[in-house]
Every structure is written in C-alpha cells, then in structure tokens.
C-alpha positions in Angstrom: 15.8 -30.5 -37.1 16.0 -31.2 -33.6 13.9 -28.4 -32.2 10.6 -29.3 -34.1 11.5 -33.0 -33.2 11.3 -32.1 -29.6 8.4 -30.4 -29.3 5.7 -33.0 -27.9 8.7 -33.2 -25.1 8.8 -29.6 -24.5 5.0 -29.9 -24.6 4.3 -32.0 -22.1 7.4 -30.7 -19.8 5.6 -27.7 -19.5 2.3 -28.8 -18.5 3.8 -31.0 -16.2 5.7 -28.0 -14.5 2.8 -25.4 -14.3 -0.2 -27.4 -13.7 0.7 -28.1 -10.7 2.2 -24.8 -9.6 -0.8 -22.8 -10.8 -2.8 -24.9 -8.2 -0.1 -25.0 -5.2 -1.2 -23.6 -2.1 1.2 -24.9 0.2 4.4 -23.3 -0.4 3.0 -20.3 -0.3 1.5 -21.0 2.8 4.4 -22.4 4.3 6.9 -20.0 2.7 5.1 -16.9 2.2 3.8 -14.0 4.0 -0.1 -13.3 5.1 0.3 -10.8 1.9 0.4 -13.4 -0.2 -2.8 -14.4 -2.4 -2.8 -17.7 -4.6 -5.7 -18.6 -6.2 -5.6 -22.2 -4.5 -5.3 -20.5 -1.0 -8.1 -18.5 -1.7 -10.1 -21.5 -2.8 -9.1 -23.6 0.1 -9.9 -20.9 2.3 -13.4 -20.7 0.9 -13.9 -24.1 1.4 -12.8 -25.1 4.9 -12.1 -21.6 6.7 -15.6 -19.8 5.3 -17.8 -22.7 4.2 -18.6 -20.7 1.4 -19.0 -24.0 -1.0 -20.7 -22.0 -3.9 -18.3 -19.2 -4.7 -15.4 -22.2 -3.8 -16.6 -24.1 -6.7 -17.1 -21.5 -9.1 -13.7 -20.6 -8.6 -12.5 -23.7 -9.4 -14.7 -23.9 -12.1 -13.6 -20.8 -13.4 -9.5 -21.6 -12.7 -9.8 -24.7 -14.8 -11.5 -23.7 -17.8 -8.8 -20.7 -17.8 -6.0 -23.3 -17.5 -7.8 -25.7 -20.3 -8.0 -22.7 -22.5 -4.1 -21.8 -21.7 -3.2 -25.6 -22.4 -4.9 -26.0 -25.8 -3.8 -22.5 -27.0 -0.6 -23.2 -26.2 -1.1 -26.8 -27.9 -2.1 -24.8 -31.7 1.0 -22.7 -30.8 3.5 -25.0 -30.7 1.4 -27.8 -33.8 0.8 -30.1 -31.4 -2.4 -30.1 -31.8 -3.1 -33.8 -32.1 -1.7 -34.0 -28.4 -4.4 -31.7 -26.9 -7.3 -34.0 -28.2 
C-alpha cells in the first residue's frame, strides 16, 4: 500500500540525485586522480582546454539524449509515466 503510494517520491528523488552526479566534474577534479575520466571533465576539457567546440557539443548532445532515454525508461518502469510527459 505504501510502496506504490510513494513512487512519484522515489521518482523524482532519484532524478534529483543522479542528474546532477552524472554531469559533475568538479569532485572528481578536486578529489580524484589524473586517472580519472568523467564524461563532464572530458567535455569541459574539450571546451576550454582544446577549443574543440564541435566534438564538445556532440558530446553533450550525445550525454543528454542517453540520460533522457535513461529518465523516461525508468519513468514506464516504475508507471509513472504521466510524470515523464
């Protein structure tokens, strides 16, 4: 009774917590190694280090239609479909 209740609120918890940690580039530049590849590192890198603008923004591209995909699969997992749009 209370699980199915709560699952708009598990929903959006989740999205909340790994949207922004599937983009965060500054912890592990701050906390990790030079052995350590994030995607938003890379893409910030391409940007301002390389100046490589067209292979920056295809990896955005790319990164975000991955994570809308991940978001409204997981949406028709859990019925909350009305939630994803």
């Amino acid at each position: 009774m209370v699980l199915p209740l709560s699952l708009p609120g598990v929903f959006a918890g989740t999205l909340l917590t790994f949207i922004p940690a599937a983009g965060d580039f500054v912890n592990a530049e701050l906390l990790g190694g030079p052995n350590n590849a994030m995607i938003g590192k890379k893409i910030k890198d391409l940007f301002l280090a390389q100046s490589n603008y067209p292979t920056a923004a295809a990896l955005s591209l790319v990164f975000m239609v991955l994570i809308t995909v991940g978001v409204l699969l997981y949406a028709r997992a859990l019925g909350t479909d009305e939630l994803a749009g």
